[in-house]
Backbone atoms as SQL, in Angstrom:
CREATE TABLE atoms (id INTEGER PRIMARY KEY, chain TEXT, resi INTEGER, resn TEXT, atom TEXT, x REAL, y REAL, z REAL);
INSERT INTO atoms VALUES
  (1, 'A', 1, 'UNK', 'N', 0.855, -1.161, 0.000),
  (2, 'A', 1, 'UNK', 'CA', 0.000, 0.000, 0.000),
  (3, 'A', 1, 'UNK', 'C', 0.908, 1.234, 0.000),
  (4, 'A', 2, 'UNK', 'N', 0.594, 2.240, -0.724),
  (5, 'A', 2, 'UNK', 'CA', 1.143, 3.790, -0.758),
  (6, 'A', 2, 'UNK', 'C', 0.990, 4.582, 0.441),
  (7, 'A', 3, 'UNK', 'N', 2.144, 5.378, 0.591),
  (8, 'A', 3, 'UNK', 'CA', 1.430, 5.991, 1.214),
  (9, 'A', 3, 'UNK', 'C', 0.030, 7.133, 1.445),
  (10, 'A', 4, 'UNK', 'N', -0.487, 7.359, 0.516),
  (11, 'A', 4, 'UNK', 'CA', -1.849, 8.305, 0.148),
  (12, 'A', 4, 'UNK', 'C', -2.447, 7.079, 0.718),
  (13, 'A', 5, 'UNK', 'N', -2.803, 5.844, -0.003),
  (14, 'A', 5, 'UNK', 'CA', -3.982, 5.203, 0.651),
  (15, 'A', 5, 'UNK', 'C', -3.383, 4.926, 1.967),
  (16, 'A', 6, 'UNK', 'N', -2.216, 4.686, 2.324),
  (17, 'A', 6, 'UNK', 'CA', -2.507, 4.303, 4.166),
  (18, 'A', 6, 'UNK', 'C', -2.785, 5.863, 5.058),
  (19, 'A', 7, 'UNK', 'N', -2.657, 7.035, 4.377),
  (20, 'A', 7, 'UNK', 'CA', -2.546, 8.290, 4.971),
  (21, 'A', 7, 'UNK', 'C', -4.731, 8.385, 5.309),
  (22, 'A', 8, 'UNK', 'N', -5.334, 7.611, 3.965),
  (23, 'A', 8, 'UNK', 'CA', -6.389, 7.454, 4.019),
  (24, 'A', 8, 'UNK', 'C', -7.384, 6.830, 4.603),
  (25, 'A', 9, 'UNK', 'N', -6.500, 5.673, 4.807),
  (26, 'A', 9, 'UNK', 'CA', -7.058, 4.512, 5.863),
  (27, 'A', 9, 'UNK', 'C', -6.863, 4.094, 6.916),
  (28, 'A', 10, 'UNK', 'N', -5.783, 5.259, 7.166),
  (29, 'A', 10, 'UNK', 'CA', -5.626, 5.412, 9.322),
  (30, 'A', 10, 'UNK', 'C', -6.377, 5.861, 9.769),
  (31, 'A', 11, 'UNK', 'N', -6.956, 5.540, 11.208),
  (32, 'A', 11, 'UNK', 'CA', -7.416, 6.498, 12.036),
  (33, 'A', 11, 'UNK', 'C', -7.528, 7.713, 11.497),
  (34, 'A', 12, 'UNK', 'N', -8.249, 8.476, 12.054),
  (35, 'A', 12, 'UNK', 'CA', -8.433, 10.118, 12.589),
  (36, 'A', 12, 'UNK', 'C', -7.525, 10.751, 12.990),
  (37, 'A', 13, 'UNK', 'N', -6.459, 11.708, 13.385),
  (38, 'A', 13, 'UNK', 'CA', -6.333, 12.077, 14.224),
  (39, 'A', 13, 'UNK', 'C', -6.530, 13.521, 14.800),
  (40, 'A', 14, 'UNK', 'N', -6.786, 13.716, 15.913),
  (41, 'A', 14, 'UNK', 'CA', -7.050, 15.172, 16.031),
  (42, 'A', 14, 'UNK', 'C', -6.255, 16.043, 16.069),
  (43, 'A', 15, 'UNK', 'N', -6.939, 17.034, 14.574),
  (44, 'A', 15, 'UNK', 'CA', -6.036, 18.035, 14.590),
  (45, 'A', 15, 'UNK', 'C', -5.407, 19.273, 15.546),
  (46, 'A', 16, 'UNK', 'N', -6.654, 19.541, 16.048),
  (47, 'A', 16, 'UNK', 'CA', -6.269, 20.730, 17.529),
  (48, 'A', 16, 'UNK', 'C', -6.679, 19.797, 18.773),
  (49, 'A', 17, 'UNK', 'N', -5.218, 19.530, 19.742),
  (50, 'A', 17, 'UNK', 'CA', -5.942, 19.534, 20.916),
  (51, 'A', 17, 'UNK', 'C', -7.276, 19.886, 21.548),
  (52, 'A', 18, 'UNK', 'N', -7.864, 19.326, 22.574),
  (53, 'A', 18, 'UNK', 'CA', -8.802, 19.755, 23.277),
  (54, 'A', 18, 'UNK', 'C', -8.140, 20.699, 24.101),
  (55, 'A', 19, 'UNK', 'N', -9.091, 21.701, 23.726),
  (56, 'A', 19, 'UNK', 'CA', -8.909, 23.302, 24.429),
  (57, 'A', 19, 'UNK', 'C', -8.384, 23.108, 25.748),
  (58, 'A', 20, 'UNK', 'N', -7.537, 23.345, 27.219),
  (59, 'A', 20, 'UNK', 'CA', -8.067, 23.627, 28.501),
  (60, 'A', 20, 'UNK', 'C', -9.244, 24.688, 28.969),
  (61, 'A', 21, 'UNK', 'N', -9.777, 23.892, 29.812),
  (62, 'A', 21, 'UNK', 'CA', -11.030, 23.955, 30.466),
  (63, 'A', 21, 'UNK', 'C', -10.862, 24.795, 31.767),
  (64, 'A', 22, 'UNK', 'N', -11.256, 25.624, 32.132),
  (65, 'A', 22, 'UNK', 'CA', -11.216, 25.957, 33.800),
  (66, 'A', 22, 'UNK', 'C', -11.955, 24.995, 34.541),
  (67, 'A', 23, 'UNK', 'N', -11.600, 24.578, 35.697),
  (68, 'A', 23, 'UNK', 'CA', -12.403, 23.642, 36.196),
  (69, 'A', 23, 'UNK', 'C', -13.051, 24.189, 37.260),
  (70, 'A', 24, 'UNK', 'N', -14.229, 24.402, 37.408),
  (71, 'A', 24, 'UNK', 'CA', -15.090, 24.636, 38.717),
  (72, 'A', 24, 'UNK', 'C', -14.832, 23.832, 39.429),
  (73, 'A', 25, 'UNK', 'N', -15.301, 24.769, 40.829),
  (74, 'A', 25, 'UNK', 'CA', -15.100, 24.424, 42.365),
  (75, 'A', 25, 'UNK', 'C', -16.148, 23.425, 42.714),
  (76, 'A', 26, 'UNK', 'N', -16.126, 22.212, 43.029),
  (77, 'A', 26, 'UNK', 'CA', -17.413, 21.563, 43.315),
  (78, 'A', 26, 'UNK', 'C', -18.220, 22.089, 44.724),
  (79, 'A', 27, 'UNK', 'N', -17.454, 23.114, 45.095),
  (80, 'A', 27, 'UNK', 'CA', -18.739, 23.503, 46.384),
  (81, 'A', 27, 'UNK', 'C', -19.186, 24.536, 45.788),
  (82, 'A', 28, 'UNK', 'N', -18.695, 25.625, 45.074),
  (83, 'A', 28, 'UNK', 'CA', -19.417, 26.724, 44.364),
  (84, 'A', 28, 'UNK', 'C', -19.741, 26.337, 43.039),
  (85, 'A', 29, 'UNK', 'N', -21.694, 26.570, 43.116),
  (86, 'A', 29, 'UNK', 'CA', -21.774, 25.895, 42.290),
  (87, 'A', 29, 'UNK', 'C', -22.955, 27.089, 41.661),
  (88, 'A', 30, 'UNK', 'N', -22.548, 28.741, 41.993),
  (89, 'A', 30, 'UNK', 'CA', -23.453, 29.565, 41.756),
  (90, 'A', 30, 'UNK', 'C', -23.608, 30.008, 40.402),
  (91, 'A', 31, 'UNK', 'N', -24.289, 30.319, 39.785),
  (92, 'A', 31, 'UNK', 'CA', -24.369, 30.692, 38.509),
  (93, 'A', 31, 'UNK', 'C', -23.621, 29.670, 37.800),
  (94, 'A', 32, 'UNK', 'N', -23.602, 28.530, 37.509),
  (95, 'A', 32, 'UNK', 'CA', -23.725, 27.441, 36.713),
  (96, 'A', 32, 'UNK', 'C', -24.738, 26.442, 36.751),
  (97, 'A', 33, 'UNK', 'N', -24.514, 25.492, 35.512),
  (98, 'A', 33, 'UNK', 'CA', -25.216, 24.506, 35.908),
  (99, 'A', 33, 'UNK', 'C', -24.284, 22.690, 35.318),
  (100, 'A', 34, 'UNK', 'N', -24.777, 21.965, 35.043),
  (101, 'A', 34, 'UNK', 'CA', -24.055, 21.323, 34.741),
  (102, 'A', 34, 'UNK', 'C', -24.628, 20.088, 34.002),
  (103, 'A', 35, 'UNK', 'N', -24.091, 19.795, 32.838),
  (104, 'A', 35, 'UNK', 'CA', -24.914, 19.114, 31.807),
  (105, 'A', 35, 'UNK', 'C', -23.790, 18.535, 31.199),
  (106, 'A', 36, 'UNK', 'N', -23.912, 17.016, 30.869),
  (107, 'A', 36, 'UNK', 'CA', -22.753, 16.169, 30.150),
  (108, 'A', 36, 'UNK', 'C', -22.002, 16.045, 30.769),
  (109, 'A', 37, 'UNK', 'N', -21.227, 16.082, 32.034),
  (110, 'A', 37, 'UNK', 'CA', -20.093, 15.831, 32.450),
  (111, 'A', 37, 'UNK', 'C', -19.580, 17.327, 32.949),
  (112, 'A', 38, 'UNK', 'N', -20.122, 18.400, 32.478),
  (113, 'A', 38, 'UNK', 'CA', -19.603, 19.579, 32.153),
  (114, 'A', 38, 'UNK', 'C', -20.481, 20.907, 33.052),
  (115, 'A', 39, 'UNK', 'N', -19.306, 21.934, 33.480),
  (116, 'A', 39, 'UNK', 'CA', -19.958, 22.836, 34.278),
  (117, 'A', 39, 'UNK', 'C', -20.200, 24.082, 32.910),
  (118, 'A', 40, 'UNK', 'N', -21.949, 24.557, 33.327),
  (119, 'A', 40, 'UNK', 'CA', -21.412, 25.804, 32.019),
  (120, 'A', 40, 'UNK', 'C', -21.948, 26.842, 32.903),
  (121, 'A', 41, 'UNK', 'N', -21.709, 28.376, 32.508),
  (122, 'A', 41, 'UNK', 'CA', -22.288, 29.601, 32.970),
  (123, 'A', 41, 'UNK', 'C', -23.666, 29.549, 32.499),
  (124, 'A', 42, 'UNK', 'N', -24.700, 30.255, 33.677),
  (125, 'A', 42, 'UNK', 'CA', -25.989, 30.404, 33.651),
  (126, 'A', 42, 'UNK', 'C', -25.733, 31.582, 32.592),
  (127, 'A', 43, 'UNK', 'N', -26.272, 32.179, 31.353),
  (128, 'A', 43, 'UNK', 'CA', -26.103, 33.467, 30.776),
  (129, 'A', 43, 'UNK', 'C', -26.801, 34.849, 31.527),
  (130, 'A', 44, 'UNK', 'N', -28.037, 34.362, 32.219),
  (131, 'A', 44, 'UNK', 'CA', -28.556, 35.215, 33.431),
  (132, 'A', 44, 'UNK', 'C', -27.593, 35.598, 34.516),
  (133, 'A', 45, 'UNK', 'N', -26.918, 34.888, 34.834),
  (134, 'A', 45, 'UNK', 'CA', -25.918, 35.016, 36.351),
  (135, 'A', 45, 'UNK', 'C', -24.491, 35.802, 36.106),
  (136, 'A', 46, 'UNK', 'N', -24.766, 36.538, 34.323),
  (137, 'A', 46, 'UNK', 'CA', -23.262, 36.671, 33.906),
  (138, 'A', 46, 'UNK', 'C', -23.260, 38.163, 34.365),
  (139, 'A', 47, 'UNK', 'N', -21.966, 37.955, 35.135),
  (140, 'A', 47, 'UNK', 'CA', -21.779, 39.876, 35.441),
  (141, 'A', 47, 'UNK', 'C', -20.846, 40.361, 35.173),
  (142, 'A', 48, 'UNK', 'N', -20.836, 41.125, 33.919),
  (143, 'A', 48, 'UNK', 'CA', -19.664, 41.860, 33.021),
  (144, 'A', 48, 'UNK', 'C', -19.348, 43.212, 33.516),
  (145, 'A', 49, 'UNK', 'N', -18.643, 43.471, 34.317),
  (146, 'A', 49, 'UNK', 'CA', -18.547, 44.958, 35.045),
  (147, 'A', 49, 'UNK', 'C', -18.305, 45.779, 33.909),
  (148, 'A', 50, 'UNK', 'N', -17.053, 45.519, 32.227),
  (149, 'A', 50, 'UNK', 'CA', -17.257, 46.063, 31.502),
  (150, 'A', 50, 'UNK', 'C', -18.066, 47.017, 30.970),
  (151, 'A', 51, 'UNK', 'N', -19.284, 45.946, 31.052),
  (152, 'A', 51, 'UNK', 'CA', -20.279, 46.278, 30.149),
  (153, 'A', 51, 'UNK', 'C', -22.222, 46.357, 30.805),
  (154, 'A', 52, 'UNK', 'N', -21.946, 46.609, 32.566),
  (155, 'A', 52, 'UNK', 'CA', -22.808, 47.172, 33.324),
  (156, 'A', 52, 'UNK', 'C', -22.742, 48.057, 33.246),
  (157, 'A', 53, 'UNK', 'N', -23.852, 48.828, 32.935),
  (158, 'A', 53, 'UNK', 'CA', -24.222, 50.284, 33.498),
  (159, 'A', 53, 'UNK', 'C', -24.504, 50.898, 35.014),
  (160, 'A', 54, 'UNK', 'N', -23.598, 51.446, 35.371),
  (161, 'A', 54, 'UNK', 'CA', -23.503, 51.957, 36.517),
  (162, 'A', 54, 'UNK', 'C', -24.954, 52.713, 37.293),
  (163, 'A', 55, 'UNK', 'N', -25.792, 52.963, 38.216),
  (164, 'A', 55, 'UNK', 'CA', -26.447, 54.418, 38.565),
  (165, 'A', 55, 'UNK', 'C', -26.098, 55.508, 38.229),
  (166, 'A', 56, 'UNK', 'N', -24.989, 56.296, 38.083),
  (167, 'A', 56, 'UNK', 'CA', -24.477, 57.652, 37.609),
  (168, 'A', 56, 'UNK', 'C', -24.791, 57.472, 36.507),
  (169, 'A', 57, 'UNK', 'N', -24.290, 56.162, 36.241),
  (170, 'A', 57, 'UNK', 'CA', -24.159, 56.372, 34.211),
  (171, 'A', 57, 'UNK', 'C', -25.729, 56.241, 33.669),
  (172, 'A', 58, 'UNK', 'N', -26.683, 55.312, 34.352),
  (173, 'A', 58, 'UNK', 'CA', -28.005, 55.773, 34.434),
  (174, 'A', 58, 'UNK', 'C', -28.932, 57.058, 34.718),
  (175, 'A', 59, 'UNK', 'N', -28.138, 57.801, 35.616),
  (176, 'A', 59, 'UNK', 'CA', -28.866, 58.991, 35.871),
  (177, 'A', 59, 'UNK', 'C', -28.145, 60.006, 34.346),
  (178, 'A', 60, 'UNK', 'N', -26.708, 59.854, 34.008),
  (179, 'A', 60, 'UNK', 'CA', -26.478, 60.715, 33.005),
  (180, 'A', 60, 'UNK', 'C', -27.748, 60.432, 31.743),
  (181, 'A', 61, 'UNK', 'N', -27.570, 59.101, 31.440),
  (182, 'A', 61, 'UNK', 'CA', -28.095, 58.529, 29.787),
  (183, 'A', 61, 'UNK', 'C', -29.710, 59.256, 30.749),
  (184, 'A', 62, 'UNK', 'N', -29.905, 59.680, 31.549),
  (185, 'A', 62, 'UNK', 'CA', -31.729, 60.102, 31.412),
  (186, 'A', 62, 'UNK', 'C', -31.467, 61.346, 31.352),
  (187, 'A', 63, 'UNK', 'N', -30.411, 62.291, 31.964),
  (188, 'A', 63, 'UNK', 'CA', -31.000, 63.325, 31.902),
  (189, 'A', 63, 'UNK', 'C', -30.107, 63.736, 30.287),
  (190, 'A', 64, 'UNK', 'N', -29.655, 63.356, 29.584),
  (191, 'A', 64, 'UNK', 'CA', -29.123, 63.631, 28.231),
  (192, 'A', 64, 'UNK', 'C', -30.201, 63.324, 27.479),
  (193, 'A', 65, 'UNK', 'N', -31.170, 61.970, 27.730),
  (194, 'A', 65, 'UNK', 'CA', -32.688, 61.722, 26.782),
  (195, 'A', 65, 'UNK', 'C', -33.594, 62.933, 27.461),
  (196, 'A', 66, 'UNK', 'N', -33.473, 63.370, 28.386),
  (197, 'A', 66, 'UNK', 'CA', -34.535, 64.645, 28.891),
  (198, 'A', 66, 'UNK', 'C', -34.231, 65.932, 28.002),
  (199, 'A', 67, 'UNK', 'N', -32.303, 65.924, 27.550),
  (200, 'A', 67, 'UNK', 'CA', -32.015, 67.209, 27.307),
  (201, 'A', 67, 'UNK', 'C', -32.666, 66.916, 26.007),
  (202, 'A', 68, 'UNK', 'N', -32.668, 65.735, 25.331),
  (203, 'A', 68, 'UNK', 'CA', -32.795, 66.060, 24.012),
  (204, 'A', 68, 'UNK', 'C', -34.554, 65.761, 23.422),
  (205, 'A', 69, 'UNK', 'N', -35.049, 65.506, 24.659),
  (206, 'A', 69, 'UNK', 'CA', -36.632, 65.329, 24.150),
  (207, 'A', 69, 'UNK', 'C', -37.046, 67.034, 24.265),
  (208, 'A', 70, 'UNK', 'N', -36.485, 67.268, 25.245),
  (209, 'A', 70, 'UNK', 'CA', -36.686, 69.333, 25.060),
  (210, 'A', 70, 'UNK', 'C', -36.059, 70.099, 24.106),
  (211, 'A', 71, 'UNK', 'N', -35.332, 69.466, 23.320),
  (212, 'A', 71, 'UNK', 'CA', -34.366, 70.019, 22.149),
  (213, 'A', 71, 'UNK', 'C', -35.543, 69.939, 20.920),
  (214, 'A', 72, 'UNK', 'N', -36.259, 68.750, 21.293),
  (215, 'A', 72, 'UNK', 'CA', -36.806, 68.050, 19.780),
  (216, 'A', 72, 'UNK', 'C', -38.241, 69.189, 20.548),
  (217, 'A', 73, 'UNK', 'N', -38.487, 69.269, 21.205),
  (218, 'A', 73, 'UNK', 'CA', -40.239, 70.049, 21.556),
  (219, 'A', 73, 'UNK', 'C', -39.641, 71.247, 21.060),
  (220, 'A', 74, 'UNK', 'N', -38.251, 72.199, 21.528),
  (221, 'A', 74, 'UNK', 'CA', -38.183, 73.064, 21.333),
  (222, 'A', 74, 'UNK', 'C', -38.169, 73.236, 19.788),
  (223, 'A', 75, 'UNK', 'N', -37.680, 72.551, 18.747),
  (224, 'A', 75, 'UNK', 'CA', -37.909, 73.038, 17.209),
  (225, 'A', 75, 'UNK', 'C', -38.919, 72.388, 17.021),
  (226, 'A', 76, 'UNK', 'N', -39.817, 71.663, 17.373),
  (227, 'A', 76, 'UNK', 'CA', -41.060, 71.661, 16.772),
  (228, 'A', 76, 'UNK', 'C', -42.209, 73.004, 17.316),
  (229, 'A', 77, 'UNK', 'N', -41.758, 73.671, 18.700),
  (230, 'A', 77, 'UNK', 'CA', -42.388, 74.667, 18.889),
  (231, 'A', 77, 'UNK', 'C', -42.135, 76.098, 17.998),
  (232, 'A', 78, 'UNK', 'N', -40.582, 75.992, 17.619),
  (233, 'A', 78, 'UNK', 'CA', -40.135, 77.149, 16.335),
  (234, 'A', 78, 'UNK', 'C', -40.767, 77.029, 14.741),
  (235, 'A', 79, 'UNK', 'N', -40.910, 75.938, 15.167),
  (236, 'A', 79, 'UNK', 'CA', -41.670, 75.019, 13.146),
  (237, 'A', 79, 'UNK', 'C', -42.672, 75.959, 13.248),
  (238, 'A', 80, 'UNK', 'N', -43.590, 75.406, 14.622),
  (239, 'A', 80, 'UNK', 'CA', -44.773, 75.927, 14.880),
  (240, 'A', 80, 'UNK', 'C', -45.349, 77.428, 14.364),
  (241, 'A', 81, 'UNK', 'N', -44.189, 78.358, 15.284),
  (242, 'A', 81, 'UNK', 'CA', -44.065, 79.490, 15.389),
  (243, 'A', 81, 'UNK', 'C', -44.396, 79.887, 14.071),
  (244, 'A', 82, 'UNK', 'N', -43.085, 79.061, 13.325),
  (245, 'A', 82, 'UNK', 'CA', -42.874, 79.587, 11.912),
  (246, 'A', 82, 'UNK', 'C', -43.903, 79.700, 10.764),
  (247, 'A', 83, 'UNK', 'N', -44.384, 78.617, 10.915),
  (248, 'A', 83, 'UNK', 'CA', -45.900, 78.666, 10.215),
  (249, 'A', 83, 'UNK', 'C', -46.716, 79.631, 10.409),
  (250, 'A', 84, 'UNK', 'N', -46.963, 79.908, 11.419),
  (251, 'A', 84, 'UNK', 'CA', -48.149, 80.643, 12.096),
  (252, 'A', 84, 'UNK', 'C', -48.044, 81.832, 11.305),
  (253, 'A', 85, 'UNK', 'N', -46.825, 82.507, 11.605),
  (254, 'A', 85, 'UNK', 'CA', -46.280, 83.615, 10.724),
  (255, 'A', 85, 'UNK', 'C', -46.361, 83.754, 9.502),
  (256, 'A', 86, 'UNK', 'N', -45.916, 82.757, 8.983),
  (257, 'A', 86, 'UNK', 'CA', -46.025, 82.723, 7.325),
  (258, 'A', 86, 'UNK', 'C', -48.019, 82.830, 6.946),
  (259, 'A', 87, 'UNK', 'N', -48.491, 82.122, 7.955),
  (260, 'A', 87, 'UNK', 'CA', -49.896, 81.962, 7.571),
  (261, 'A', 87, 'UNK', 'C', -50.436, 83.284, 7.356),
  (262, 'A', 88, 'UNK', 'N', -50.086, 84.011, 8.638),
  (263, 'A', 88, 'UNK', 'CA', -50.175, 85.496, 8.910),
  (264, 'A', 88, 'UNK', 'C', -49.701, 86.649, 8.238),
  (265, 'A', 89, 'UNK', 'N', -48.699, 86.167, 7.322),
  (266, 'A', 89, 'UNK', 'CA', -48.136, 86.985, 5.966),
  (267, 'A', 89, 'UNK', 'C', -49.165, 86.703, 5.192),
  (268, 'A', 90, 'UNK', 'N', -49.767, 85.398, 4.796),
  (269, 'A', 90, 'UNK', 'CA', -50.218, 85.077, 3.220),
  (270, 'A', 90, 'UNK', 'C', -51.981, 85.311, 3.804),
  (271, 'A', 91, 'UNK', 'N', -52.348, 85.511, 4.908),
  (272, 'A', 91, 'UNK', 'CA', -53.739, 86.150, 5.374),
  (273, 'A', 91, 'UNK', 'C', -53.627, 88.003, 4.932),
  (274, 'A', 92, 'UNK', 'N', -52.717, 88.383, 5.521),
  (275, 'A', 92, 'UNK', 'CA', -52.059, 89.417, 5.513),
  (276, 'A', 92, 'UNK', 'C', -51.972, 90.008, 4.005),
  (277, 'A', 93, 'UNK', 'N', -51.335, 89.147, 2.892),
  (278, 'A', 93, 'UNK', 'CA', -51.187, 89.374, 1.408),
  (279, 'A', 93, 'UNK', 'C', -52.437, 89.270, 0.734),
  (280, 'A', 94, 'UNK', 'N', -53.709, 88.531, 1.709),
  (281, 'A', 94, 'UNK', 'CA', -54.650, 88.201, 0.713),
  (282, 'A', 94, 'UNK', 'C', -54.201, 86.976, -0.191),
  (283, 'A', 95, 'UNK', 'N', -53.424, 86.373, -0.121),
  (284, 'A', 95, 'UNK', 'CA', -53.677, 85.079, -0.971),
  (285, 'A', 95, 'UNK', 'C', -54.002, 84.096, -0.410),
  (286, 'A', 96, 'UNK', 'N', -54.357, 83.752, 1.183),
  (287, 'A', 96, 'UNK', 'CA', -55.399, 82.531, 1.452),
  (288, 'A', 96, 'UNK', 'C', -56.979, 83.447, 2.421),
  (289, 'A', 97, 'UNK', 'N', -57.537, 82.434, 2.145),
  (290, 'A', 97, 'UNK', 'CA', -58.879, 82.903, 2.426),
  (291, 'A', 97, 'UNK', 'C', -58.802, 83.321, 4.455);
């Protein structure tokens, strides 16, 4: 036999090692669970300090949506304005009734 067909007709072998694993604590057993042999993270129990939003950083992101819902009233109250005026020119010119 060649080698191509015996390269074909061996075993498997694995190409990448099996990853290392962290191994959980068997008395802490919080926010996991364990299925197959295997401990995994609850995705509920995950706490990414990264990517928590703080209280401050909650009170900023509201009062920046407050600044800008009064930003958006305030030019729709100038739109407003603006019309009114123009209406009041073209009442004014005689060209609407």
């Amino acid at each position: 036999m060649n080698a191509r067909a015996a390269m074909w007709l061996s075993p498997a072998r694995a190409a990448d090692p099996e990853p290392h694993r962290a191994q959980a604590s068997e008395d802490d057993h919080t926010g996991l669970s364990f299925h197959s042999g295997r401990f995994f993270r609850r995705e509920t129990m995950r706490d990414d300090p990264d990517n928590t939003v703080t209280p401050s950083e909650q009170r900023l992101l509201g009062l920046r949506a407050m600044r800008a819902a009064r930003a958006r009233l305030a030019s729709r109250d100038r739109a407003l304005a603006g019309l009114r005026e123009l209406g009041a020119a073209l009442r004014a010119a005689g060209g609407a009734g």
